[in-house]
N, C-alpha and C positions, 0 to 999 in steps of 0.2 A: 747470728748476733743481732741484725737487725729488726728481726721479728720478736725474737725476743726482748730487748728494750721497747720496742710498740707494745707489746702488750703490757710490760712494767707500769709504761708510763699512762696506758688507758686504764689501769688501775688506780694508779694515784690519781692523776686528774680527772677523778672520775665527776658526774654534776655535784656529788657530794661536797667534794674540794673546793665547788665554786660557791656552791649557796652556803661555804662555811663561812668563809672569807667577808663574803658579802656583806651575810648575818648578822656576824660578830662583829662590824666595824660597823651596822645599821644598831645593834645591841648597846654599846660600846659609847655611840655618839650620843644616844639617847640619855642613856645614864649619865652620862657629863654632862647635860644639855651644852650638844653642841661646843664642845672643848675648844676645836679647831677655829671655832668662827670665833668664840668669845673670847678668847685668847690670841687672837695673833698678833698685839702689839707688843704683848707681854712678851710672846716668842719670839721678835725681832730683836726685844732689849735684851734676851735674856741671853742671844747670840754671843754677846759682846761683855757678856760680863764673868766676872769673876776672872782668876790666874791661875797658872800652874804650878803643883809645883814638886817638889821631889818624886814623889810617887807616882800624881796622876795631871792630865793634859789641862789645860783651858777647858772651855766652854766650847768656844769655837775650834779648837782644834778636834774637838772629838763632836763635833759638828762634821768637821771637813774630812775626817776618817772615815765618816757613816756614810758620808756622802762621796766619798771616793770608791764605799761599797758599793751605792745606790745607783750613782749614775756611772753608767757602763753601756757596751753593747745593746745593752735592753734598751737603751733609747732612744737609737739611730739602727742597726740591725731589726732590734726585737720589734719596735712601733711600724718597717715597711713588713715583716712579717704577721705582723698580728692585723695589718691592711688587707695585707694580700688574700689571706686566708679566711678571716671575717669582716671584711668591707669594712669601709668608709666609720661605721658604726661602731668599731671595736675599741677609739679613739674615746669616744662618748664614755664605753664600760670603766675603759683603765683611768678617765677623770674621775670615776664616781669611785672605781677604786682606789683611790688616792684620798679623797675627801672623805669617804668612811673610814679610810686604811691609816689616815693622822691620827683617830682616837686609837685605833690600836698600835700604833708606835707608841703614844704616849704613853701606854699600861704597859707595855714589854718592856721599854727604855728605862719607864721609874725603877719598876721591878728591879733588875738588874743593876739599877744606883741600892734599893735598899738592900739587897744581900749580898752586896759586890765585901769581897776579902784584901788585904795586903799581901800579896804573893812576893817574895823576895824585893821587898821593896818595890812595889807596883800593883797600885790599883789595877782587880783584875774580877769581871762578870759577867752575868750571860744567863740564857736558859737554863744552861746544868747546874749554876749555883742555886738558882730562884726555886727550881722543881725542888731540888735535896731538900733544902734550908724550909722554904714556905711550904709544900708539902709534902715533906718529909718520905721522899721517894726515891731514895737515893739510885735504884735500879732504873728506873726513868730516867733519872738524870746520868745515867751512863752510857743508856739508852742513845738521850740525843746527841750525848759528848761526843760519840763514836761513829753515829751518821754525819754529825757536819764535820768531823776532821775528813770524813770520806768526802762530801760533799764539796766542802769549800778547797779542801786539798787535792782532791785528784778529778771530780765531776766537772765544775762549774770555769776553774779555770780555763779548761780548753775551750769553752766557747769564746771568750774573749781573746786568746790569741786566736783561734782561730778565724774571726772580724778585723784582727787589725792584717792578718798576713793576706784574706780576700782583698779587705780595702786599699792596701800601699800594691800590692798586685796591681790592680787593675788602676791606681791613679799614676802610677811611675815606673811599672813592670819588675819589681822586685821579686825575685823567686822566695817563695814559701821558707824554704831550707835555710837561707841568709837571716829571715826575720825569727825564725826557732832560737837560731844561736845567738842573735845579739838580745833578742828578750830574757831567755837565759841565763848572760851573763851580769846585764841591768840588774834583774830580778833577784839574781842572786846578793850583787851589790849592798841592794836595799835590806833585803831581810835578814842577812847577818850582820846588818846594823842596832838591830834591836827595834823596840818599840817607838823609843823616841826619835829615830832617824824614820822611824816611818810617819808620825804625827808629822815632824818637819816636813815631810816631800810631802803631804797631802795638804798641807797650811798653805804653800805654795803654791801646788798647782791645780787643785781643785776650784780654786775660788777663780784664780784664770781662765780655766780650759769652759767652765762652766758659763763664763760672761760671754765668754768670746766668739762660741755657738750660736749663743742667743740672742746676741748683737748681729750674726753675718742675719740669721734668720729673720730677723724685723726687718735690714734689709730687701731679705726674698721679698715678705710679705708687703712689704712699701712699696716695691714695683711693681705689682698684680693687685693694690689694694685693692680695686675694684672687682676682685672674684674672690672676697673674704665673706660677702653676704650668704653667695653661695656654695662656699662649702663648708660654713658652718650648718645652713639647710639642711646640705649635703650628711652630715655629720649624724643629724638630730633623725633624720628620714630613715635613714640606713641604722642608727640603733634600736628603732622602734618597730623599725616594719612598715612605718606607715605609708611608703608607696609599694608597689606590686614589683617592684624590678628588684626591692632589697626582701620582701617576704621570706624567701627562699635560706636565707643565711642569719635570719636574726641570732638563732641558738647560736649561729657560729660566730656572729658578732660578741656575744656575750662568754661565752670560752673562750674565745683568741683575747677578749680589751681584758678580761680579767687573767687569765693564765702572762699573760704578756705584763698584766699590770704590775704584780704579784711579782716576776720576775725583776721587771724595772724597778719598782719602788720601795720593794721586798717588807713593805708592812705586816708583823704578824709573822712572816717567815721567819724571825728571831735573829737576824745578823746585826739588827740595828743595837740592840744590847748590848754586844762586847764592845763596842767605840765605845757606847755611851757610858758603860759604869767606869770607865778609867778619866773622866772628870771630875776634877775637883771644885765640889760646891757643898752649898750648906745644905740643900734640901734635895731630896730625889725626884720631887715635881720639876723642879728648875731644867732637871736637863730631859726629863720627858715631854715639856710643852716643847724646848730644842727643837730634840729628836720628831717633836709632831710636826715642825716645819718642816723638818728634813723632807718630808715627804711632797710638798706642796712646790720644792723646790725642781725637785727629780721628775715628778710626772707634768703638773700644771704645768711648767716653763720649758721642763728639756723637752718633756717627751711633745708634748705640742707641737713645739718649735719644726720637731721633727717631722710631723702628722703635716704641720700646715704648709711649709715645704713640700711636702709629694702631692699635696692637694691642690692648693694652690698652682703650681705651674701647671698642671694638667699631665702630673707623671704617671698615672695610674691606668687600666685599661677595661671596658666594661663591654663585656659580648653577649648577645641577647643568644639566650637556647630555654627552648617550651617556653617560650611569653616571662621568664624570668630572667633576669642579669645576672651575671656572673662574672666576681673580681678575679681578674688574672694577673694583675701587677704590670710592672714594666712591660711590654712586649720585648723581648728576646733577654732579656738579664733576668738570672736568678737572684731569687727572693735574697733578702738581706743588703748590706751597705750599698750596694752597686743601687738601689733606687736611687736612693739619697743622692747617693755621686751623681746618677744622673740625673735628677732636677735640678740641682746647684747649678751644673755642666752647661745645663742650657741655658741659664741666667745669667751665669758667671764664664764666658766658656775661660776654661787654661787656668782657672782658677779652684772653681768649684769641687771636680775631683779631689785634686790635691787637701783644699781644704776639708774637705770630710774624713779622709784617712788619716790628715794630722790631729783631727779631733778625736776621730774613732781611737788612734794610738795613745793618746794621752785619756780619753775617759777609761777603753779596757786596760790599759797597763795601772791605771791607779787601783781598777776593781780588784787585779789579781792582786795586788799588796794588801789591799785590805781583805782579801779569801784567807791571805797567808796568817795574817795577824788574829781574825776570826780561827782557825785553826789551831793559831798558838793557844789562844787565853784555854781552847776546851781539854788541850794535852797537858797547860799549866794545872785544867779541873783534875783533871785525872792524876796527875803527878802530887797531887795534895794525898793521895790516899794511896798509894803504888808508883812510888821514888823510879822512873826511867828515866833518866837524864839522855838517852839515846835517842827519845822519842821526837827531841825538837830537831835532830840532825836528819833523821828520814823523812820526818816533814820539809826540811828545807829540799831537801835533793826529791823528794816527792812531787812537789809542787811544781818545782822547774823541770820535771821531765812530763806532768803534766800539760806543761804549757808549751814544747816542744813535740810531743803527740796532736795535742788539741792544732796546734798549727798547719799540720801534717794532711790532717782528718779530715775528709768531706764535712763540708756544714753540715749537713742532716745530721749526721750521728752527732757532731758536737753538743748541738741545738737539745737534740733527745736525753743525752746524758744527762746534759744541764737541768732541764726538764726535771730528771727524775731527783735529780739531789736537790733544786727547789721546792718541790713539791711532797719531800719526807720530812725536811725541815719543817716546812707549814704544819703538816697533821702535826706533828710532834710539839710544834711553840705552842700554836693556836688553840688546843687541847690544852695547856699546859698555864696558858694567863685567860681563858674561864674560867677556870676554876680558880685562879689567884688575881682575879681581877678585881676585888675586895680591897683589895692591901691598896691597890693602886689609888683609887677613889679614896678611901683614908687619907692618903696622902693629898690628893687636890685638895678636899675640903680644907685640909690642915693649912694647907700652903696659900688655900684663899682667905680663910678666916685671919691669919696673920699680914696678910698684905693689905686687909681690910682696916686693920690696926694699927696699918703705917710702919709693920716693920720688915728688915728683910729678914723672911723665914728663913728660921731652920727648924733641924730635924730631932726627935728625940720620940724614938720607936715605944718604948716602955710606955707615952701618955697615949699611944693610940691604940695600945694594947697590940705591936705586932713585936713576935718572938722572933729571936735567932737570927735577928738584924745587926750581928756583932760588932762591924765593925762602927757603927753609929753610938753604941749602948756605952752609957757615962762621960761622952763630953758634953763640955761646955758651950753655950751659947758662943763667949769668945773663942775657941778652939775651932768650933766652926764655921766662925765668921770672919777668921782673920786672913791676912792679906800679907803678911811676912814673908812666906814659902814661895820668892820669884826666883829663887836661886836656878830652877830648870832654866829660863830662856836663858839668862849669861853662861850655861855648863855646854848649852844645846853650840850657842853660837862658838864653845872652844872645841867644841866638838867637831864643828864645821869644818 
């Protein structure tokens, strides 16, 4: 079985995968000149606005949905693994993946506002609608429906339980088997809430768990300020090659910060879509400049935070063999959280552990809610055209035994599964918004041309000549601009 997944996933992640990634977010930026830089005041305001309402979330709720996809495991696990394996320099890759990988959230996110549907009363989108609808490929788009209920339902989750059951292991000594059954139970709680109980829990705890990281981390970095010069050096040296001790690992620098990046920030991988089209706004750009923050959020700040902690304190371990250096990580702890724990540890002692597995528990536990929710909207794709009403209950029971296996599991396999249902996603989105990457850019210019005119855009697919954008086609200016539909937060809070 082992072997087999390695070779699975040396096929997907092949350099193919990498210089795709890359490509298209270097492709991507250009074309927008620079979306992400020219844009980000727009994207802080644009955080904050607009309501919710019957059908679909806020702005910022389906902000903080994307982002309870985004930041996970990948950003405390996956950044001391993507250290360990491609040095100091892999840091450096998964920034630049971030910074290219915000033009393509932007064009996967819009996308997914402009062909998003009303499914039983609930804005509901994603790559399977975008591929059917924009390029009329319906077999494609069944194609990816069916890799990411695989993916997001039964692959990706166990890598996140099985980080948080490493990390509370070794910061309190809880057994494995105790954190299966009460994830389980949790997780169940949540997701036969519905939709809107899962926007709530991510409204909440997303924007906390996310500060509260970030904040111990500036910490770290306040009391070692003085070895921030050098391992930023450190950083820039190691992903270039340009001293003789990191030559040896540059390639591996640049597969681990992008495979790692990819997995943290998930730009391009297509998860950020399904949050994003269940917002209610007037224009599809609105919530793809969002969704381009998202990204800036997850890598630039979490994953950093992460990187500059194990660098900073001196957690890391470098052994000279043939006149080249070789990153071997902690000495004696295996790769993943346990770094983390122990650079805190030494800083913090009695503290530091602890706090890392409470973050670790609250970033992967929001991840797996929003896998489950990315899972729902593609069995929702599917149930539009072949009526199973069964198919959301083996999802649910699917998932949670997912996360009860992944717990169980030796990391490595966790790590490799995940691996491979990342990385099917990718070929399958990233193929899928080149070629509808058109429609998306239509839409900026439309959305800057009107804000240039001092109004706030909206959307009307027929003047930009894009078809089969139904749910958009024949309203009103006012119909899309209006602000009436707050009835969600008063129904949410009786709900509570």
């Amino acid at each position: 079985m082992n072997e087999f997944v390695a070779v699975v996933n040396g096929i997907i992640w092949s350099k193919a995968l990498i210089a795709l990634c890359l490509g298209v977010g270097l492709y991507f930026s250009i074309r927008s000149r620079f979306l992400q830089l020219r844009h980000v005041r727009e994207m802080i305001r644009l955080m904050f606005d607009g309501k919710s309402s019957d059908s679909g979330v806020s702005s910022f709720q389906a902000l903080t949905m994307t982002l309870a996809g985004r930041v996970g495991t990948g950003n405390i696990a996956g950044v001391a693994t993507a250290i360990t394996f491609g040095g100091p320099g892999a840091v450096f890759w998964m920034w630049m993946v971030a910074f290219l990988g915000a033009s393509s959230a932007f064009v996967e996110s819009t996308l997914g506002q402009v062909y998003k549907e009303k499914i039983n009363g609930q804005y509901r989108g994603g790559p399977a609608f975008y591929i059917e609808k924009g390029l009329g490929m319906k077999w494609y788009a069944w194609i990816f429906a069916i890799a990411t209920i695989f993916a997001t339902g039964l692959l990706l989750p166990g890598v996140q339980a099985n980080s948080i059951a490493s990390s509370l292991e070794t910061a309190v000594g809880i057994s494995p088997n105790v954190t299966a059954g009460v994830l389980a139970i949790v997780l169940g709680f949540i997701i036969f809430g519905g939709v809107k109980r899962i926007a709530t829990f991510a409204e909440i705890v997303v924007p906390f768990m996310a500060l509260g990281y970030i904040i111990v981390a500036c910490v770290v970095i306040a009391l070692n300020i003085e070895q921030l010069p050098v391992v930023l050096k450190l950083i820039i040296n190691s992903a270039f090659g340009s001293e003789a001790a990191y030559g040896a690992i540059l390639g591996l620098a640049i597969e681990w910060g992008v495979k790692r990046g990819v997995y943290s920030n998930e730009a391009g991988q297509g998860t950020g879509p399904h949050a994003s089209s269940a917002a209610a706004v007037s224009h599809p750009a609105k919530q793809g400049l969002v969704q381009g923050f998202s990204v800036y959020v997850d890598t630039l700040f979490v994953c950093s935070a992460t990187a500059f902690m194990l660098l900073i304190t001196g957690q890391y371990n470098v052994q000279a063999a043939d006149g080249q250096a070789i990153y071997t990580g902690v000495a004696g702890v295996a790769a993943g959280p346990g770094y983390v724990q122990t650079a805190l540890e030494n800083v913090m002692p009695g503290f530091g552990s602890i706090f890392v597995a409470v973050a670790l528990l609250f970033f992967a536990f929001t991840t797996i809610v929003a896998y489950y929710y990315i899972a729902e909207t593609n069995i929702a794709y599917i149930n539009r055209t072949v009526s199973r009403p069964w198919l959301g209950f083996v999802l649910k029971i699917g998932i949670m035994a997912a996360v009860v296996y992944g717990t169980v599991k030796t990391a490595d396999m966790a790590w490799a599964l995940g691996d491979i249902g990342v990385g099917l996603m990718a070929w399958l989105n990233i193929i899928a918004i080149i070629l509808l990457h058109k429609t998306a850019f239509k839409c900026l210019r439309d959305y800057e041309a009107q804000k240039a005119e001092g109004k706030d855009p909206v959307f009307h697919p027929e003047k930009l000549g894009i078809k089969n954008a139904h749910y958009w086609e024949g309203k009103t200016d006012e119909e899309l601009l209006s602000s009436s539909l707050t009835k969600l937060a008063e129904q949410d809070q009786k709900r509570v």
